[in-house]
PDB file of N, CA, C and O in Angstrom:
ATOM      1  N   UNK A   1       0.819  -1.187   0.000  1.00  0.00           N
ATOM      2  CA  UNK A   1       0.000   0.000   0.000  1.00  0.00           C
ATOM      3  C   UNK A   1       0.852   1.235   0.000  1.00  0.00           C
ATOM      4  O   UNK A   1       2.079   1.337  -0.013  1.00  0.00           O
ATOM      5  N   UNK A   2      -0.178   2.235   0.019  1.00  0.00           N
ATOM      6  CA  UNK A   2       0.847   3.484  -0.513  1.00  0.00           C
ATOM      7  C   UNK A   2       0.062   4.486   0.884  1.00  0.00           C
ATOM      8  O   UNK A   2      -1.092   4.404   1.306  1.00  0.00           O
ATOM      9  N   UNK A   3       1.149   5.362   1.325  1.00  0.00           N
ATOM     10  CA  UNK A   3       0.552   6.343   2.270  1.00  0.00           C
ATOM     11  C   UNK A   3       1.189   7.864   2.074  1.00  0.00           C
ATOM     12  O   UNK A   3       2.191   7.772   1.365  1.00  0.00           O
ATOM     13  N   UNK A   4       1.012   8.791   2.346  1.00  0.00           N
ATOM     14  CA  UNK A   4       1.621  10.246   2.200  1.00  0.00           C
ATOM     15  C   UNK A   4       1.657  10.514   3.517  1.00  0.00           C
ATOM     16  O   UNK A   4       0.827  10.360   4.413  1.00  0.00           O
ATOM     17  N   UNK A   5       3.201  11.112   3.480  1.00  0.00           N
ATOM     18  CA  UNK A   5       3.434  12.144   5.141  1.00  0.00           C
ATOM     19  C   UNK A   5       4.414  13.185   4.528  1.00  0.00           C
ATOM     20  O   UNK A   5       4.952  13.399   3.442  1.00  0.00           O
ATOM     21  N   UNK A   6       4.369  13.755   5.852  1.00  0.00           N
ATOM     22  CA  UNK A   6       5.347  14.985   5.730  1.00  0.00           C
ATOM     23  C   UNK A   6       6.770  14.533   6.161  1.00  0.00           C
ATOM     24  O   UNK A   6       6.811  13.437   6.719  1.00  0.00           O
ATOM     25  N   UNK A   7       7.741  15.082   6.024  1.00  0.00           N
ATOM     26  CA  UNK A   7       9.450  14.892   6.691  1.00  0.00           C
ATOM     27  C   UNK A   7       8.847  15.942   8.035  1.00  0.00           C
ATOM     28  O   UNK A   7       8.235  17.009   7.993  1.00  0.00           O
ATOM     29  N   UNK A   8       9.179  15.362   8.836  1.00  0.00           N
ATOM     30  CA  UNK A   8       9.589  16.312  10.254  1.00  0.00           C
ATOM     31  C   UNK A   8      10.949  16.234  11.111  1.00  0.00           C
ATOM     32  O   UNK A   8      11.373  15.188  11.603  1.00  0.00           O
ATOM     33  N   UNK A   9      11.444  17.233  11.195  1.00  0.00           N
ATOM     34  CA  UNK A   9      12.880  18.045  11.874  1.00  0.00           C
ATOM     35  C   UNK A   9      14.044  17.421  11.227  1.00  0.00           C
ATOM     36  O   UNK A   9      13.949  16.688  10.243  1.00  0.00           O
ATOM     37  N   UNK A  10      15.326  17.788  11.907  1.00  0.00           N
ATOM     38  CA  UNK A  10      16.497  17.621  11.219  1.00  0.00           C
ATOM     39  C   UNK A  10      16.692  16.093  11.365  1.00  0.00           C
ATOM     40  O   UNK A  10      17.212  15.557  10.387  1.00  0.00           O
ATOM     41  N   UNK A  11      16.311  15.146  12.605  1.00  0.00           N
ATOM     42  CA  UNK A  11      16.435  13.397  12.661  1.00  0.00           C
ATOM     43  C   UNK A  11      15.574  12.970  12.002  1.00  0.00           C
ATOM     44  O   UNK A  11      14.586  12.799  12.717  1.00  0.00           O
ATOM     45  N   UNK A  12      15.308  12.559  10.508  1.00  0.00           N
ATOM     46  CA  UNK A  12      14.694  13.041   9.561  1.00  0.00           C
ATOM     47  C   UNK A  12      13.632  11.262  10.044  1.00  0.00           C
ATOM     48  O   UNK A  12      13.950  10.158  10.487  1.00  0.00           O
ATOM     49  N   UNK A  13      12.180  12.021   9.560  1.00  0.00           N
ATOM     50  CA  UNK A  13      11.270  10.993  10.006  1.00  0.00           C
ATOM     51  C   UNK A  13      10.439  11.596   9.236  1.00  0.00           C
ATOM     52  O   UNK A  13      10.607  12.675   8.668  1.00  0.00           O
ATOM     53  N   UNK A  14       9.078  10.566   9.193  1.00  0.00           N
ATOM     54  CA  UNK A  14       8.158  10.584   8.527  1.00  0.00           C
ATOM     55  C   UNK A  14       7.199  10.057   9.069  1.00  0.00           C
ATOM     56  O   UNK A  14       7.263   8.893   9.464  1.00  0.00           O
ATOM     57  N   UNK A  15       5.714  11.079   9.245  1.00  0.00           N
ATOM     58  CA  UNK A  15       4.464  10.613   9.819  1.00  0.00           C
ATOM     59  C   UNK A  15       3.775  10.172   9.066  1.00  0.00           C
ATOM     60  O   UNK A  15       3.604  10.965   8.140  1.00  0.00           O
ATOM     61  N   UNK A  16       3.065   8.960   8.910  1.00  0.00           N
ATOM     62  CA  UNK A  16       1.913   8.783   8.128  1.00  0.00           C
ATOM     63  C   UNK A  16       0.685   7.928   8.650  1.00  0.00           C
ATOM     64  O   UNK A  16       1.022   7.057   9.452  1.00  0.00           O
ATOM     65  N   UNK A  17      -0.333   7.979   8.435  1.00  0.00           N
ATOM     66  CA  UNK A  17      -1.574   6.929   9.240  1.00  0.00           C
ATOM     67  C   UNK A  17      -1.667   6.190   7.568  1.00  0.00           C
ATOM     68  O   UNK A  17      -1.553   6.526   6.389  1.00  0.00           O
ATOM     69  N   UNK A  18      -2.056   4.538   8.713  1.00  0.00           N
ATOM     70  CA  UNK A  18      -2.320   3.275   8.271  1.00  0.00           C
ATOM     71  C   UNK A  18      -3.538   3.048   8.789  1.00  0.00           C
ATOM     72  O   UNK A  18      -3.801   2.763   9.957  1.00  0.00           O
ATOM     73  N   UNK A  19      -4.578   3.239   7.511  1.00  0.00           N
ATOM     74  CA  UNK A  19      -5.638   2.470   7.750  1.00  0.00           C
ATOM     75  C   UNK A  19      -6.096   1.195   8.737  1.00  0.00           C
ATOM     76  O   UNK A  19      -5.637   0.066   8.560  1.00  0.00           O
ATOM     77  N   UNK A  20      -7.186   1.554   9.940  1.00  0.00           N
ATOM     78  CA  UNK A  20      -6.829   0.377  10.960  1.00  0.00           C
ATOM     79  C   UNK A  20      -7.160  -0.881  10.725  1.00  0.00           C
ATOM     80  O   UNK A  20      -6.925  -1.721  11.594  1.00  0.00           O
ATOM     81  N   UNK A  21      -7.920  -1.340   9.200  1.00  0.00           N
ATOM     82  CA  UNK A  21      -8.123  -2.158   8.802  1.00  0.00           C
ATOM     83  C   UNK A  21      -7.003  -2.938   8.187  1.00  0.00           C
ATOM     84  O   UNK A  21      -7.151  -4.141   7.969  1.00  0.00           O
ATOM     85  N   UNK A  22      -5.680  -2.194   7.843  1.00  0.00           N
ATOM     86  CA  UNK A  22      -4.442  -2.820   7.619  1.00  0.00           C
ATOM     87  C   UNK A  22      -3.239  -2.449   8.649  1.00  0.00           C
ATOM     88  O   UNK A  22      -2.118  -2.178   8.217  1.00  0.00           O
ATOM     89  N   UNK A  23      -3.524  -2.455   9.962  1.00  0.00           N
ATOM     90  CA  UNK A  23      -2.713  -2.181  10.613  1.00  0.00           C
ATOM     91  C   UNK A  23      -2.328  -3.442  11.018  1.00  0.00           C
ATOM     92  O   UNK A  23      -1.422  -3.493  11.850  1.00  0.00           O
ATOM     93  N   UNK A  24      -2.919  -4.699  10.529  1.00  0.00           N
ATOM     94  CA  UNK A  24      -2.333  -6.010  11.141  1.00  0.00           C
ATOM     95  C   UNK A  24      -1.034  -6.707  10.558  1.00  0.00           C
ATOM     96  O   UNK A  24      -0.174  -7.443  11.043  1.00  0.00           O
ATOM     97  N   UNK A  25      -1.431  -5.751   8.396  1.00  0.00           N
ATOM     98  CA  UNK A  25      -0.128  -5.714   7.939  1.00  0.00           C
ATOM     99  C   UNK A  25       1.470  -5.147   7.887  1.00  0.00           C
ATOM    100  O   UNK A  25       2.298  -5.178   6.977  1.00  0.00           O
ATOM    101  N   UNK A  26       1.525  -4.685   9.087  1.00  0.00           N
ATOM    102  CA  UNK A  26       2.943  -3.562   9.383  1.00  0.00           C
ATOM    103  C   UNK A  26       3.793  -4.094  10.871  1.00  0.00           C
ATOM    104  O   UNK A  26       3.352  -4.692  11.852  1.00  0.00           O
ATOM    105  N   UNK A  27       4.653  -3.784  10.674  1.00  0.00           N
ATOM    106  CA  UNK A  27       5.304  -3.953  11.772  1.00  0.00           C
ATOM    107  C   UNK A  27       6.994  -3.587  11.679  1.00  0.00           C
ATOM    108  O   UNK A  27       7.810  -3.993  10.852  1.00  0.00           O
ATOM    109  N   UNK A  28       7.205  -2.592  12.941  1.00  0.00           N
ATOM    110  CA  UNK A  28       8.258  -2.387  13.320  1.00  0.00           C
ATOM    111  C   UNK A  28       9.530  -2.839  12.499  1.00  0.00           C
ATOM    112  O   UNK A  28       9.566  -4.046  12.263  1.00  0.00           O
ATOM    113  N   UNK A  29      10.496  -2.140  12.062  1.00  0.00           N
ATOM    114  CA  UNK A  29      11.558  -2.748  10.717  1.00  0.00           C
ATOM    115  C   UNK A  29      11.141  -2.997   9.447  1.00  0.00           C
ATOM    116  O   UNK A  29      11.825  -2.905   8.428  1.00  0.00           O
ATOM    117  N   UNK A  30       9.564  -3.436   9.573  1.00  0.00           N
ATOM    118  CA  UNK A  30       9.259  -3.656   8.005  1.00  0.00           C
ATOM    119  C   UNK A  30       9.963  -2.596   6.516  1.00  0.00           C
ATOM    120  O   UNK A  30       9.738  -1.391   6.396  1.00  0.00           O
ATOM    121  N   UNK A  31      10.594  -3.218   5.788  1.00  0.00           N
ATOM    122  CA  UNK A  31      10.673  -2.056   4.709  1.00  0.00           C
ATOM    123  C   UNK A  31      10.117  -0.881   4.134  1.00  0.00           C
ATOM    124  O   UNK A  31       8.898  -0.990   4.004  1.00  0.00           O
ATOM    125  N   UNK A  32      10.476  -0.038   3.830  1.00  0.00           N
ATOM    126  CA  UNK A  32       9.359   0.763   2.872  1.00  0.00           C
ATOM    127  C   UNK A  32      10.221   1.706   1.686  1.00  0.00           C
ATOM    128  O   UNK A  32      11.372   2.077   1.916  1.00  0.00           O
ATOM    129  N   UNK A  33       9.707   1.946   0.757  1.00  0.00           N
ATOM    130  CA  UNK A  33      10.197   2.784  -0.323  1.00  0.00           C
ATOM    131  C   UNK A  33       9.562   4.037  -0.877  1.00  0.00           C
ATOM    132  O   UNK A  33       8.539   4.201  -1.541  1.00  0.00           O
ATOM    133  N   UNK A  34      10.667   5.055  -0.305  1.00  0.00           N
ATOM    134  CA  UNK A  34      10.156   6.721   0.025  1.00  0.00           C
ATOM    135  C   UNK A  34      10.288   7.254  -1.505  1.00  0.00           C
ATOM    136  O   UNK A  34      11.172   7.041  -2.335  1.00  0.00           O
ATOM    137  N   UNK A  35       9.181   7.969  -1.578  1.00  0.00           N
ATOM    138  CA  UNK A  35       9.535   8.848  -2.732  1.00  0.00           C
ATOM    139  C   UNK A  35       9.339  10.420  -2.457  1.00  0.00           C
ATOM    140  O   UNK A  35       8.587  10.513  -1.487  1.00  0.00           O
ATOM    141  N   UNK A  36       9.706  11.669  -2.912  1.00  0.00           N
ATOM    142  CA  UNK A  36       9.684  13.131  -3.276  1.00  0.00           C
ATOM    143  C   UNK A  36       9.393  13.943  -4.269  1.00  0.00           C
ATOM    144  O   UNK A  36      10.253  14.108  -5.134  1.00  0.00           O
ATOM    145  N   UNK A  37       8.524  14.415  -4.339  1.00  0.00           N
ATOM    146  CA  UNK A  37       8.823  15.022  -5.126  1.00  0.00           C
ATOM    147  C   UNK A  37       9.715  15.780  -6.053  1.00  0.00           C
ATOM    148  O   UNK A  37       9.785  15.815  -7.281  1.00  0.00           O
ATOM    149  N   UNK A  38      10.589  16.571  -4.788  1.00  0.00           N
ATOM    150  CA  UNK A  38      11.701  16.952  -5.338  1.00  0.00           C
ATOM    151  C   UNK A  38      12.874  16.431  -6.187  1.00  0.00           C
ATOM    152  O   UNK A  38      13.714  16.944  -6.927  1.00  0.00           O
ATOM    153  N   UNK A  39      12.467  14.773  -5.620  1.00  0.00           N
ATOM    154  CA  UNK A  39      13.744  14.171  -6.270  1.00  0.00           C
ATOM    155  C   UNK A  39      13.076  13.059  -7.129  1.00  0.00           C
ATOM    156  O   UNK A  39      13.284  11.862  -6.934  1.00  0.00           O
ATOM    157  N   UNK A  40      12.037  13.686  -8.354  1.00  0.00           N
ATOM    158  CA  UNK A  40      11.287  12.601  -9.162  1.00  0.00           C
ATOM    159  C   UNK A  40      12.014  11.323  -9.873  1.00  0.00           C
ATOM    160  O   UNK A  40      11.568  10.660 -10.809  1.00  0.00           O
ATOM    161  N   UNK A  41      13.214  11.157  -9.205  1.00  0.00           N
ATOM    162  CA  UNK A  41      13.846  10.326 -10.373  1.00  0.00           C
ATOM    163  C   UNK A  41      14.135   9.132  -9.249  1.00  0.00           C
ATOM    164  O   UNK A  41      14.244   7.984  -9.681  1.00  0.00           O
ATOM    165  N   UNK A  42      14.241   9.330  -8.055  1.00  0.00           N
ATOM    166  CA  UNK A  42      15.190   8.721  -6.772  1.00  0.00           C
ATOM    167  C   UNK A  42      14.298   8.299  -5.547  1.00  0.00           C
ATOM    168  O   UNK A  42      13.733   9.119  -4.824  1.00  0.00           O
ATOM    169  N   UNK A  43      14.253   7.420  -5.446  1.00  0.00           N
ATOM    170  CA  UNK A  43      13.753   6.283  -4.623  1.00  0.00           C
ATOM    171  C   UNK A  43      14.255   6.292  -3.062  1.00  0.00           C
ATOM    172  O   UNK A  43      15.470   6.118  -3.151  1.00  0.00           O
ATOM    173  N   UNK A  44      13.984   6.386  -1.965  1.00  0.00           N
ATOM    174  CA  UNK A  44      14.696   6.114  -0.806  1.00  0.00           C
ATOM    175  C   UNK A  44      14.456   5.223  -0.056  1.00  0.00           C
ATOM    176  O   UNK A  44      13.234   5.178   0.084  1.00  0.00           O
ATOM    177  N   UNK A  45      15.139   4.170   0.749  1.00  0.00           N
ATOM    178  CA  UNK A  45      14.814   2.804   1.532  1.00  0.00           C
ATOM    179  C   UNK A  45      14.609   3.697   2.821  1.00  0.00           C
ATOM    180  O   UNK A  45      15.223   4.717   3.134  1.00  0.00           O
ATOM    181  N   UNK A  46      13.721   3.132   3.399  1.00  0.00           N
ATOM    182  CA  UNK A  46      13.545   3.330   4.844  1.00  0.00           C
ATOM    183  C   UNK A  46      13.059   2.353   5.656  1.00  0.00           C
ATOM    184  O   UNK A  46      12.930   1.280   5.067  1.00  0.00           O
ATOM    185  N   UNK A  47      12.727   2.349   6.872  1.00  0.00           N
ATOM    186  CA  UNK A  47      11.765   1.451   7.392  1.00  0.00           C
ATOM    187  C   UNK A  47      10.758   1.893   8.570  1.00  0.00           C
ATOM    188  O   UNK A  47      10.801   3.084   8.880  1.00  0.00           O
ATOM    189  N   UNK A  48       9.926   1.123   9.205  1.00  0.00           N
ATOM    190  CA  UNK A  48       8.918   1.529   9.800  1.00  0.00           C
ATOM    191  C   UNK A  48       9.884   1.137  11.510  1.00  0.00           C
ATOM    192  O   UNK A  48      10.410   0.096  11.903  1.00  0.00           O
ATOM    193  N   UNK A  49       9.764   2.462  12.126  1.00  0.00           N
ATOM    194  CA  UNK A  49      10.462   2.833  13.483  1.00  0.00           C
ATOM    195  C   UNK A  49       9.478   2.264  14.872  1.00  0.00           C
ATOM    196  O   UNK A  49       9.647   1.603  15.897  1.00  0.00           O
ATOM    197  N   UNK A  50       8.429   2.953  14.198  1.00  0.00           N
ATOM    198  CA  UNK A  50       7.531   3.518  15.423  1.00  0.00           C
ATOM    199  C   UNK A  50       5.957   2.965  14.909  1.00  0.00           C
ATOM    200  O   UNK A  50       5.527   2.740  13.778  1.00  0.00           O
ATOM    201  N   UNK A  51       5.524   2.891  15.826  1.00  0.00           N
ATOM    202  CA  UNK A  51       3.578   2.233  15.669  1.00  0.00           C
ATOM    203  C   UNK A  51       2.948   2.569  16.660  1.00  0.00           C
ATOM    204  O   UNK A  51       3.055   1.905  17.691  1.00  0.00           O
ATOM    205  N   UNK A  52       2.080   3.756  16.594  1.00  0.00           N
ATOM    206  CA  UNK A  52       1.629   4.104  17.759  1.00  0.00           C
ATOM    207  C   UNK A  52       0.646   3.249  18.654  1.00  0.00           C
ATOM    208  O   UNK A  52      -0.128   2.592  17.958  1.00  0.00           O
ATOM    209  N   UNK A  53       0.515   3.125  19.682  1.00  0.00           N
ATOM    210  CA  UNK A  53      -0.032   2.421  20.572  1.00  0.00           C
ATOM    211  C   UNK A  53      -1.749   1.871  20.641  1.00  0.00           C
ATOM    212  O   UNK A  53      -2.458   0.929  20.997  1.00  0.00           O
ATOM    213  N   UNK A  54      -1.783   3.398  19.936  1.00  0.00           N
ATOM    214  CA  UNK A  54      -3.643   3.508  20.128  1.00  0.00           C
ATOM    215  C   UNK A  54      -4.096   4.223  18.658  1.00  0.00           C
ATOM    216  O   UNK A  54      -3.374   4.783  17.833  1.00  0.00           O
ATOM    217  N   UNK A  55      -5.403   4.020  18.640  1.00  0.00           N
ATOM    218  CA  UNK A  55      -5.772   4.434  16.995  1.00  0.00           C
ATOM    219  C   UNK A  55      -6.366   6.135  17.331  1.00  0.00           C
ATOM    220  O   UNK A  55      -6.364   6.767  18.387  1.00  0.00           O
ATOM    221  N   UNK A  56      -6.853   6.520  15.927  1.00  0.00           N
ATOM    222  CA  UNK A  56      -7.446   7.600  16.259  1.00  0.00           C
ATOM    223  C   UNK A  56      -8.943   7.189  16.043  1.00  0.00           C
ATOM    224  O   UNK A  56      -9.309   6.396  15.176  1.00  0.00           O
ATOM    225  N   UNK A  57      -9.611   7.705  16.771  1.00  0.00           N
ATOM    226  CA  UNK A  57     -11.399   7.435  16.335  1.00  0.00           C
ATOM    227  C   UNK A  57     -11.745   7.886  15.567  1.00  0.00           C
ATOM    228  O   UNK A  57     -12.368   7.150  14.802  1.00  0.00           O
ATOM    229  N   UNK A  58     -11.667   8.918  15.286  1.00  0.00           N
ATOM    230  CA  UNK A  58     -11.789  10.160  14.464  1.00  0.00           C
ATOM    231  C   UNK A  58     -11.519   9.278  12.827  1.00  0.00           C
ATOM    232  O   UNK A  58     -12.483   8.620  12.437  1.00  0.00           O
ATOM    233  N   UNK A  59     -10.793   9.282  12.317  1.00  0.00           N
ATOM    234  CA  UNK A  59     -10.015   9.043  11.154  1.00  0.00           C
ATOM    235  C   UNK A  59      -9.795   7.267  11.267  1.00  0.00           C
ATOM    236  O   UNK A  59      -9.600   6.894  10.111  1.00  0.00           O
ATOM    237  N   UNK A  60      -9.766   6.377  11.966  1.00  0.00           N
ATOM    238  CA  UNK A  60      -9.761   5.047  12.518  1.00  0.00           C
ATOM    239  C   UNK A  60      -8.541   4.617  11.584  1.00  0.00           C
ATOM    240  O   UNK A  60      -8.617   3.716  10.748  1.00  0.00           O
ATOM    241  N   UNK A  61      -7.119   5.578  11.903  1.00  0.00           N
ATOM    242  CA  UNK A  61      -6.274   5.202  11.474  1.00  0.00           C
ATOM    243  C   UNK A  61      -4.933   4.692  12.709  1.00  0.00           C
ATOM    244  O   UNK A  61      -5.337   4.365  13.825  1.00  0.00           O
ATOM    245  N   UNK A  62      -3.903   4.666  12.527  1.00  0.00           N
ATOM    246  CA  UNK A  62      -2.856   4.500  13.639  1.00  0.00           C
ATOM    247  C   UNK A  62      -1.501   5.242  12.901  1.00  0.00           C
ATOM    248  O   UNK A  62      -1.078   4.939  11.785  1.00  0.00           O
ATOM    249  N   UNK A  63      -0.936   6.269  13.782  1.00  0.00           N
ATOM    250  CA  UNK A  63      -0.058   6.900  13.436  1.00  0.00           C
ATOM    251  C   UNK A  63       1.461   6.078  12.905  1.00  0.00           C
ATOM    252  O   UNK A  63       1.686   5.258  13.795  1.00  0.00           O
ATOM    253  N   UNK A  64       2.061   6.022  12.324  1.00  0.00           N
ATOM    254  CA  UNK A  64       3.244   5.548  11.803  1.00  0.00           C
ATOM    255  C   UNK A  64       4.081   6.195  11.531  1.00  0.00           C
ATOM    256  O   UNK A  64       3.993   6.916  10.538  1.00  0.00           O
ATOM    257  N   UNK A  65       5.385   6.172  12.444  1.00  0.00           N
ATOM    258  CA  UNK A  65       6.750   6.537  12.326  1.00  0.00           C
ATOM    259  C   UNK A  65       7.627   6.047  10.981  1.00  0.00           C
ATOM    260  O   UNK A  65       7.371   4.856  10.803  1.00  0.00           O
ATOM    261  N   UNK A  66       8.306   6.403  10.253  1.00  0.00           N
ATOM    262  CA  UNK A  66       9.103   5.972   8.748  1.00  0.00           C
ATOM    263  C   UNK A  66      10.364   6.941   8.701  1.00  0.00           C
ATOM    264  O   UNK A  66      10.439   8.139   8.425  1.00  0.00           O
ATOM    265  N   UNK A  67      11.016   6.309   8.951  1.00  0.00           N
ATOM    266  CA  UNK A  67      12.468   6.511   9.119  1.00  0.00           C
ATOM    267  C   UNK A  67      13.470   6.574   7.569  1.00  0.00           C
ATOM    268  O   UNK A  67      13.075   5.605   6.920  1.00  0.00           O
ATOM    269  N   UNK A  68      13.962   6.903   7.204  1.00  0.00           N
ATOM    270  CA  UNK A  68      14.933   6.571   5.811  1.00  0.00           C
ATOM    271  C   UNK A  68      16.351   5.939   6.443  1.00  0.00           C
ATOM    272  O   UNK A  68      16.957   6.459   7.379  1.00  0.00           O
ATOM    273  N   UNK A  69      16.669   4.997   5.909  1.00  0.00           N
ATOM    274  CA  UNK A  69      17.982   4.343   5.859  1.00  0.00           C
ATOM    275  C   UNK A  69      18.937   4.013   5.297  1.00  0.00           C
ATOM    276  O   UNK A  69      19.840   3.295   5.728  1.00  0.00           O
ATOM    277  N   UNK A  70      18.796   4.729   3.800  1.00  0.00           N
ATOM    278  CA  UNK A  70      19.661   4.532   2.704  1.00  0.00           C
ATOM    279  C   UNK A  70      20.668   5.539   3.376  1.00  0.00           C
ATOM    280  O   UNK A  70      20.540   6.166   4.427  1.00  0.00           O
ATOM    281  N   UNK A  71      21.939   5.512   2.271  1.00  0.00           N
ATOM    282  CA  UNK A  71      22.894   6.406   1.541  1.00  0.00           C
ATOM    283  C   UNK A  71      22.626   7.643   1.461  1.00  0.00           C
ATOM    284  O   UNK A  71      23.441   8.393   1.998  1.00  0.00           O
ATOM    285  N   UNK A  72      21.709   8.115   0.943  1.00  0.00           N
ATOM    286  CA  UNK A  72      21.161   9.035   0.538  1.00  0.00           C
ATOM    287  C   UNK A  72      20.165   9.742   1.434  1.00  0.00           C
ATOM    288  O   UNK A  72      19.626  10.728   0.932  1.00  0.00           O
ATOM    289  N   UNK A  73      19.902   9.489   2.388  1.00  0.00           N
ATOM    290  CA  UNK A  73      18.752  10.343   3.463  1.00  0.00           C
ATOM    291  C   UNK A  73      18.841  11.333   4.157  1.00  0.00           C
ATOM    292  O   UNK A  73      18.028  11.927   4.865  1.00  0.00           O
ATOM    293  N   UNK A  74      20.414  11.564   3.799  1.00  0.00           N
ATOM    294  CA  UNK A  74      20.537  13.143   4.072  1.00  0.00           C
ATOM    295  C   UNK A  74      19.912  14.116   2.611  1.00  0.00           C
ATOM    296  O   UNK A  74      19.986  15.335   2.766  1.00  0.00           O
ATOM    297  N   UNK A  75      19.599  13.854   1.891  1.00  0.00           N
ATOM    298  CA  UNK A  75      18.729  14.680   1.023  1.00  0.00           C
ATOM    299  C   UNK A  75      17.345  15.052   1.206  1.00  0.00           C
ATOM    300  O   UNK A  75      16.846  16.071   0.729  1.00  0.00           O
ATOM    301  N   UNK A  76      16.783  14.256   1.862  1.00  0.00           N
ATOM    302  CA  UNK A  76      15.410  14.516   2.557  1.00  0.00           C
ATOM    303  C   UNK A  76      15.200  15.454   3.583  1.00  0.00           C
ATOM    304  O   UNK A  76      15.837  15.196   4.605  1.00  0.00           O
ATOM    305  N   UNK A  77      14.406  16.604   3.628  1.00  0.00           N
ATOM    306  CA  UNK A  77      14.765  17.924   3.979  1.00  0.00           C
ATOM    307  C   UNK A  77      13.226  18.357   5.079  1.00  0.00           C
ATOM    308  O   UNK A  77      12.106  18.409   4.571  1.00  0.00           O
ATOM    309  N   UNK A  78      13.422  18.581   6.328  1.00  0.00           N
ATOM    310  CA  UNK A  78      12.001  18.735   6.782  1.00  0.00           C
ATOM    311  C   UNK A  78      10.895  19.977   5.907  1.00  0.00           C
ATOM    312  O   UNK A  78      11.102  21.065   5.370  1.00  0.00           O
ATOM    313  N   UNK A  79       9.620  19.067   6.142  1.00  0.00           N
ATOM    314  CA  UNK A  79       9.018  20.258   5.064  1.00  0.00           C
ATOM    315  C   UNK A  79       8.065  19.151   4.324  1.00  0.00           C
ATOM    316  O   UNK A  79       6.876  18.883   4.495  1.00  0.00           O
ATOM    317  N   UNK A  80       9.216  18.517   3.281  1.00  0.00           N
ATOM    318  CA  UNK A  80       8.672  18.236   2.072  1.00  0.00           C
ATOM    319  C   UNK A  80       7.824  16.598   2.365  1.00  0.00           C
ATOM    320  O   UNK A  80       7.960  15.893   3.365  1.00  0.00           O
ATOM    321  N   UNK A  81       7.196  16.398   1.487  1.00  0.00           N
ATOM    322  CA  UNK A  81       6.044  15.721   0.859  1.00  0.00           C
ATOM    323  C   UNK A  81       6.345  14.686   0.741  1.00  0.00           C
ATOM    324  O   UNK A  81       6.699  14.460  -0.416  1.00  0.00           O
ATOM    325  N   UNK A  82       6.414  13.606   1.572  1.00  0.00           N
ATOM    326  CA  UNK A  82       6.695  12.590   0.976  1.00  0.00           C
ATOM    327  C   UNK A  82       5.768  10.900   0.613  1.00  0.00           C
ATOM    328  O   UNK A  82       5.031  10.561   1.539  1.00  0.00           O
ATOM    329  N   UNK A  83       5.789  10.269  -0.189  1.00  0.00           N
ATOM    330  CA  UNK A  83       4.829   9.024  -0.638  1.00  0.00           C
ATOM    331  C   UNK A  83       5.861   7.954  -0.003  1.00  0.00           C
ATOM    332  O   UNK A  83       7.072   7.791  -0.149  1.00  0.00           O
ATOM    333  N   UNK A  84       4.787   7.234   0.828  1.00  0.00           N
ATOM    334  CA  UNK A  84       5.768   5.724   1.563  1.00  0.00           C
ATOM    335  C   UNK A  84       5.169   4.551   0.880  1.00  0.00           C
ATOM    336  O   UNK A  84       3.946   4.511   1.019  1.00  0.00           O
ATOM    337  N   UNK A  85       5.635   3.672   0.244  1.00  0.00           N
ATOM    338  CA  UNK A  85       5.280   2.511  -0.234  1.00  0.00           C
ATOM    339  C   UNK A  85       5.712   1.514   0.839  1.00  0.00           C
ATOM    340  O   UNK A  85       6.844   1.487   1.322  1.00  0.00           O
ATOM    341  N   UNK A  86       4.747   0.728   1.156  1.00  0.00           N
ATOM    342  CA  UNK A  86       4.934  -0.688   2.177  1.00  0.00           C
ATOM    343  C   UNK A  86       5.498  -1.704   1.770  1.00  0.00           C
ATOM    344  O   UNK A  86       4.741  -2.401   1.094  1.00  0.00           O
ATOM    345  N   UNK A  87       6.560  -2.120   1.892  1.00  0.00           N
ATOM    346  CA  UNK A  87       7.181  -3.562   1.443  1.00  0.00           C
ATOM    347  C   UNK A  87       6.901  -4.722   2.062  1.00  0.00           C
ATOM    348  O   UNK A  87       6.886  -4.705   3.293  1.00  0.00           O
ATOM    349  N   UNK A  88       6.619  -5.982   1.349  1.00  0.00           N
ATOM    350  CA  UNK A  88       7.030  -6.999   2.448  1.00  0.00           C
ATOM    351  C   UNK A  88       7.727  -7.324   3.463  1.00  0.00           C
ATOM    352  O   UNK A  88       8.775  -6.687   3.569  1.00  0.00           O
ATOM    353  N   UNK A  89       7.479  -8.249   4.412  1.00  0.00           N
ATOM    354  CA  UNK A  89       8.846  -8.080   5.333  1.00  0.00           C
ATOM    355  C   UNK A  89       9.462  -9.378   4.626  1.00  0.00           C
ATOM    356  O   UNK A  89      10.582  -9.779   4.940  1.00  0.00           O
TER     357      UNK A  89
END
């Protein structure tokens, strides 16, 4: 599946909610593959850090931490836009 978050601060992370109907598919380390806009050509590995504890009612999603771990993740800049693709584990 595919989710959108923002980059937040300089320990570069990424928020995004997971539908709570697929929150049984995720877990902690799982892979994921970041994309930017800015950088339409370039792909970034990351993985899933964080899983928040409790859902929201509101939205009946669960917050998700996404970390980058490549080479390259110092290019990812707080601010910008980013698309997380879910990998298998």
């Amino acid at each position: 599946g595919v989710a959108l978050g923002v980059i937040f601060s300089d320990d570069v992370k990424i928020l995004i909610n997971i539908e709570e109907i697929r929150s049984q598919e995720i877990a902690i380390g799982q892979p994921v593959r970041i994309a930017v806009d800015a950088y339409a050509n370039e792909v970034f590995d990351g993985e899933i850090s964080e899983i928040a504890p409790t859902f929201d009612h509101a939205t009946r999603t669960v917050q998700v931490t996404v970390r980058p771990t490549g080479a390259n993740a110092s290019e990812l800049k707080p601010g910008m836009f980013a698309t997380v693709q879910l990998l298998e584990q």
